[in-house]
C-alpha positions in Angstrom: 100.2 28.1 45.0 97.5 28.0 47.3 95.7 30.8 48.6 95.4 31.6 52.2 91.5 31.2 52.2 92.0 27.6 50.8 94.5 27.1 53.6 91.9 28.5 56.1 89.5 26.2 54.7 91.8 23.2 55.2 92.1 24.1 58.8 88.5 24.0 59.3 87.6 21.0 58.2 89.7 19.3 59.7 88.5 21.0 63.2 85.2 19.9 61.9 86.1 16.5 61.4 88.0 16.6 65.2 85.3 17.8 66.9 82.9 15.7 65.7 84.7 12.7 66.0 85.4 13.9 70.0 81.5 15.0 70.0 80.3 11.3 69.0 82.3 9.3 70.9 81.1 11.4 73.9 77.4 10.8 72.5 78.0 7.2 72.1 79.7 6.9 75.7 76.2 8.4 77.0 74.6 5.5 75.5 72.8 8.2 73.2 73.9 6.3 70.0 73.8 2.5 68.7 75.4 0.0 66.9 78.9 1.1 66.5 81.1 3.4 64.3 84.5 3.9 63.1 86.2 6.8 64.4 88.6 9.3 62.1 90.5 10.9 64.6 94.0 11.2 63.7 93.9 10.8 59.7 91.8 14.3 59.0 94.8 15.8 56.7 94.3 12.8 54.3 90.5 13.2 53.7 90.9 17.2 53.6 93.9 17.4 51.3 92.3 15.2 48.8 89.3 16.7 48.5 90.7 19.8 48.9 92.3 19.2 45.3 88.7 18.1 43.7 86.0 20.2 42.1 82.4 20.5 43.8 81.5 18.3 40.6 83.3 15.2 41.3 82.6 12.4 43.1 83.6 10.4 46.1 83.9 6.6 47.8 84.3 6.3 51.4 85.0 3.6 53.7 83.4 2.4 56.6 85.4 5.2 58.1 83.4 7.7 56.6 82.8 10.2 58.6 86.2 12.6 57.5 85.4 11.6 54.3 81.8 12.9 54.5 82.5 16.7 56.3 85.5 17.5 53.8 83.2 16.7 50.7 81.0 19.6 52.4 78.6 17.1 54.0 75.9 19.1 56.5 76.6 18.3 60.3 73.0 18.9 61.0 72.2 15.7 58.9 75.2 13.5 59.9 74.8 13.7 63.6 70.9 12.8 63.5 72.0 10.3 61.0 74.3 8.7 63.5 71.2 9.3 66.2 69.2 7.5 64.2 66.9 10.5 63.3 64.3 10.8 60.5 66.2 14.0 59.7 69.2 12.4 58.7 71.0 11.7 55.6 69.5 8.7 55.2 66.5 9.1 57.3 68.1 7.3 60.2 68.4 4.2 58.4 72.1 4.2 57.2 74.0 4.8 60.6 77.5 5.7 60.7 78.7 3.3 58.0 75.8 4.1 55.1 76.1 8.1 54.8 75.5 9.1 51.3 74.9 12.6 49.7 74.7 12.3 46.2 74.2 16.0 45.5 77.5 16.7 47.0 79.3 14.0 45.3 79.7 11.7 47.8 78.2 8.5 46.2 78.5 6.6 50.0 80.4 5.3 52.5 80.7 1.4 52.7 80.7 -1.5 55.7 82.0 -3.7 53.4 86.1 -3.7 53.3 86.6 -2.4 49.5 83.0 -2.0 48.1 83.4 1.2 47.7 86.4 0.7 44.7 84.3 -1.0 42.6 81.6 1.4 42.9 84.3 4.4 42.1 85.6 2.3 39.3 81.6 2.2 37.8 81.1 5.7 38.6 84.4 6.3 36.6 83.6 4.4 33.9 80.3 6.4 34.0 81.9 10.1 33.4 84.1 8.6 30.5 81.2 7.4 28.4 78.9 10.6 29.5 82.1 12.8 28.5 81.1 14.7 32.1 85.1 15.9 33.0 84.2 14.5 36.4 86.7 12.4 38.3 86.3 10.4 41.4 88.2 9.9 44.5 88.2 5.9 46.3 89.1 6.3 49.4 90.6 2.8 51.1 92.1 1.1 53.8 95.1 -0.9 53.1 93.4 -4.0 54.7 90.9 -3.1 51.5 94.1 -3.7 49.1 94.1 -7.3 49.4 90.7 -7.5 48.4 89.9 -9.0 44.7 88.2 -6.2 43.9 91.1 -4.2 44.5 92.8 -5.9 41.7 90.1 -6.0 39.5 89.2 -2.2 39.5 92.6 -1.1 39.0 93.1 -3.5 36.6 89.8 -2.7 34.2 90.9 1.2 35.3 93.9 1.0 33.8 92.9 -0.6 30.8 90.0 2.1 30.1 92.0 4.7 31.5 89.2 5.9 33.7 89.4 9.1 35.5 89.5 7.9 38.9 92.1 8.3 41.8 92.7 5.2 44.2 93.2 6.6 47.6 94.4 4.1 50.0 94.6 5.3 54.1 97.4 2.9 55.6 96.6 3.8 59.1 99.0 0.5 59.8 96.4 -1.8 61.0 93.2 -3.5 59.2 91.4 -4.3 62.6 94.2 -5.2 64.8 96.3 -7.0 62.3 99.4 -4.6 61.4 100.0 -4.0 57.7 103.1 -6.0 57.9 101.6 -9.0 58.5 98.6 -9.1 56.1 100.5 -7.7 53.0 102.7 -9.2 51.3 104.7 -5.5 50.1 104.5 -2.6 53.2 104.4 -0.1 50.8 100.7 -0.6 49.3 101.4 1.9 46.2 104.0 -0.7 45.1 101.1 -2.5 43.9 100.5 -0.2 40.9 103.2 -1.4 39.3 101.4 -4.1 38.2 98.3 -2.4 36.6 101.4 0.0 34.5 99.6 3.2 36.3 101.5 5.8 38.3 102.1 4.4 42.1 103.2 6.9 45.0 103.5 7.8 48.7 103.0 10.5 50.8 102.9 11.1 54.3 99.0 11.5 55.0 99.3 13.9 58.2 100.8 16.7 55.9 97.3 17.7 54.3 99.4 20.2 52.1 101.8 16.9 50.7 98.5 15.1 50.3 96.9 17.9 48.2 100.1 18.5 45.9 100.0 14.6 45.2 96.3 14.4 44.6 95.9 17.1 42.7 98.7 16.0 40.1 96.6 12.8 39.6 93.1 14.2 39.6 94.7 16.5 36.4 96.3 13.9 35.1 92.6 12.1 35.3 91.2 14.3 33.8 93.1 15.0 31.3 92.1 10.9 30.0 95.3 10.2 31.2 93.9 7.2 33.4 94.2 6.4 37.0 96.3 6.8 40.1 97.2 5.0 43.2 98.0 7.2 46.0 98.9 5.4 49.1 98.6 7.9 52.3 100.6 6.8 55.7 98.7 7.6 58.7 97.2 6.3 61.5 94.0 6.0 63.6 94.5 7.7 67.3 91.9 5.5 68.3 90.3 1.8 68.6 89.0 0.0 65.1 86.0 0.6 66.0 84.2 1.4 69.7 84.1 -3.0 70.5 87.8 -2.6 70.2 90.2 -2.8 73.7 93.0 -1.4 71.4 95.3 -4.0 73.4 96.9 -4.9 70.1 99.5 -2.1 70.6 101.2 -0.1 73.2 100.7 3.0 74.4 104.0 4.1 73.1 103.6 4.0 69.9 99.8 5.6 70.1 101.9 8.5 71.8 104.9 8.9 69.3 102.1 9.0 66.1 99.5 11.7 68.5 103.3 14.2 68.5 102.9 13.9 64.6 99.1 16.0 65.0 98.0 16.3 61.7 96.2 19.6 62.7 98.7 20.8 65.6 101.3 20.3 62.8 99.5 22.3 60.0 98.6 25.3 62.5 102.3 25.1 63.5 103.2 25.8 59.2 100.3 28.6 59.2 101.3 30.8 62.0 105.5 30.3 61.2 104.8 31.2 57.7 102.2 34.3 58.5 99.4 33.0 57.0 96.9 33.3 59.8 97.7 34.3 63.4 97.3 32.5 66.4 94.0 34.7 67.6 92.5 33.8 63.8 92.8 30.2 64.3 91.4 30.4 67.8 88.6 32.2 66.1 88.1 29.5 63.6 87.9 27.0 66.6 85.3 28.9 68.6 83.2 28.7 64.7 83.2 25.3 65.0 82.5 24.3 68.4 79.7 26.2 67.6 78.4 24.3 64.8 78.9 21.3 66.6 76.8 22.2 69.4 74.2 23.4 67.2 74.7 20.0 65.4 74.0 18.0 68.3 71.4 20.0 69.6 69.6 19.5 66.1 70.1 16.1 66.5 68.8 15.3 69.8 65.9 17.2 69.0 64.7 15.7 65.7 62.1 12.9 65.4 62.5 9.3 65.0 61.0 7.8 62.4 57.6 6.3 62.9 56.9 2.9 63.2 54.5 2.6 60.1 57.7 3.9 57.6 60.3 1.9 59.1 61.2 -0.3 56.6 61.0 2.5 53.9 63.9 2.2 51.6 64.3 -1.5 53.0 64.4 -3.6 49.8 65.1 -7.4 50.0 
């Protein structure tokens, strides 16, 4: 059973993770930001659902995708956005950019631009809690492109084996770049591939942040409990480009429509006002809340410093 606050902190964070998705593409589109990112927008029930059924303890592994990843693990938005400007205020001091965000005192042991390093790194920091005897599990969040990876096979393999307490998270949002998951894996259904490391395998439809949490928190217990890992394969899909040098001409307008009707947020405000758990003026509430912190975000963002010439390359190891 989960309790109407937890529910009402589901529904913020993924407004949080909305809005400042919409906030930095507008920021980017005023030439304000450089480089390039990955947006979120349309997968927040995933990243909320699973963290959601975590403790403040354990860790994360994000994707080059990061960003949902980042707010539902309880990352500031203060520090993200100047991160993403490129501000010495930032996570990283304006050094990491969209892709590198990492907050190890939240848990949230980095996102990644290379396609699967994160896995590896949850599968070390994994292996780390079992020998420390900490009780802490960690969550790999991935992209099915990342599934055909060797180091997908390797992790879940040497996982297995140990029986690590880690849960495999993989977001099929149906296309690694603009290839469709069809055509770059050999099985559609990516949590068929646990079958062949002998550890539990399942699906769930990753706009229903309630389904998610049910079927996350089964395998972080079962984690935890030494009982070894999971692979949770979440379908969803990514309202926008891969990333913002992307014409999105690979697919058609139709099918961009039919997957916005399945709103992972519209959807879950739909289930809270039907079944009385918050009323339509408390959600709008909620919404005011956090267009509010992203403004104040952005605001902190624009005015923070850059980082000085002479301490450029600190942190820059080669």
């Amino acid at each position: 059973m989960i309790s109407r606050d937890k529910m009402l902190w589901m529904l913020r964070k993924m407004l949080e993770i909305r809005r400042f998705e919409e906030k930095v593409d507008e920021l980017f589109k005023a030439n304000l930001m450089w480089g390039t990112c990955h947006l979120y927008i349309g997968e927040e029930a995933t990243a909320v659902g699973a963290c959601a059924a975590i403790e403040e303890k354990d860790y994360i592994t994000s994707t080059h995708r990061g960003h949902g990843h980042c707010i539902a693990k309880g990352g500031d938005l203060n520090k993200m956005m100047a991160e993403l400007l490129g501000k010495e205020t930032g996570y990283c001091r304006g050094r990491g950019g969209s892709m590198h965000i990492a907050d190890v005192e939240s848990g949230n042991l980095g996102a990644n631009g290379v396609v699967g390093g994160g896995i590896p790194i949850a599968t070390g920091a994994a292996l780390s809690s079992k020998m420390k005897k900490d009780g802490r599990v960690t969550l790999c969040f991935f992209g099915d492109g990342a599934s055909n990876q060797g180091v997908f096979h390797e992790s879940l393999n040497l996982a297995s084996i140990w029986k690590l307490p880690v849960v495999y998270i993989c977001e099929n949002n149906q296309y690694g770049m603009s290839v469709p998951v069809q055509k770059a894996s050999a099985v559609v259904d990516i949590a068929e591939k646990s079958r062949a490391y002998n550890i539990p395998g399942e699906i769930v439809d990753g706009n229903d942040v309630l389904s998610v949490y049910a079927v996350v928190k089964k395998a972080v217990e079962r984690a935890r409990k030494g009982e070894g890992p999971s692979l949770i394969e979440c379908k969803t899909y990514r309202w926008m480009g891969h990333s913002k040098s992307d014409a999105n001409v690979y697919r058609s307008k139709e099918e961009i429509k039919s997957w916005k009707e399945k709103c992972p947020i519209r959807r879950f405000e739909e289930y809270l006002i039907n079944n009385r758990v918050a009323s339509e003026q408390e959600i709008e509430k909620i919404k005011r809340e956090v267009e509010e912190y992203i403004q104040k975000a952005e605001e902190f963002a624009l005015k923070s410093p850059e980082p000085s010439i002479d301490g450029i390359s600190d942190g820059v190891y080669a």
